[in-house]
N, C-alpha and C positions, 0 to 999 in steps of 0.2 A: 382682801377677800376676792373682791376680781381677778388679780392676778393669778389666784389658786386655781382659781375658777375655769382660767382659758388654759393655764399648765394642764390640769387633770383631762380636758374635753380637747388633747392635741389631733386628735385623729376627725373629731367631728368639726375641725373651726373654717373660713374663709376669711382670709389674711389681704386686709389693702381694702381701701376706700371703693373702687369701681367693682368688684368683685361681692361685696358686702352689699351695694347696691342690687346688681344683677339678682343675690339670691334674697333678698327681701321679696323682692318683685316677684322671684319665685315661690315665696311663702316657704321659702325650708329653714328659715332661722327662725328661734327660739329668742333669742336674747344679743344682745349686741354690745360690745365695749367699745368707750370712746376714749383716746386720750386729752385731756384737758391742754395739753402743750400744746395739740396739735395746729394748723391754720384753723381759726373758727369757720374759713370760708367754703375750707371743704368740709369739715364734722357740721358744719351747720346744716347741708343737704342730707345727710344720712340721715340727722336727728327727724329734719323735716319726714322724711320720706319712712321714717321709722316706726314714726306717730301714725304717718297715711294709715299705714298696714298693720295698725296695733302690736308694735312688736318692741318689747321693754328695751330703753337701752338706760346704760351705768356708764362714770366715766370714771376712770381713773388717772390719776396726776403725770405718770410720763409715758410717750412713747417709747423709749428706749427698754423700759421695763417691760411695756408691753408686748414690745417685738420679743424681749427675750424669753418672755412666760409661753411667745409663739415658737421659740426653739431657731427662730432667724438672730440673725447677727446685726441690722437693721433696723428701724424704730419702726410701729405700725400705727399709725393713726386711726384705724377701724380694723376691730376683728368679730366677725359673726360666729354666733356657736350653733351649731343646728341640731 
């Protein structure tokens, strides 16, 4: 379902961990995808920081699918959809 989810919203999303940070803080995300693969040490500050800001996140099972659902050739550990 997530994966459908970041495919469909390719133009609204922020791709990569620091970036998904920045715009929480900003208040423009909506909703947040995590991969479960990913280091828990980094998905574990987003989650954190996610809750701060009341901002839902979902995780999904791999990075690799994730990157791909982002149209990168690359795995993503955190994609924000705003």
């Amino acid at each position: 379902m997530s994966y459908e989810k970041v495919a469909q919203a390719k133009s609204n999303l922020v791709i990569g961990t620091k970036q998904t940070i920045k715009a929480i803080k900003a208040g423009t995300v909506k909703e947040v995808i995590i991969a479960s693969d990913a280091d828990p040490v980094v998905t574990g500050k987003v989650k954190r920081i996610a809750q701060q800001f009341s901002v839902d996140y979902h995780e999904v099972p791999s990075m690799q699918e994730l990157g791909n659902a982002c149209g990168i050739d690359v795995g993503a550990a955190t994609v924000a959809i705003k």
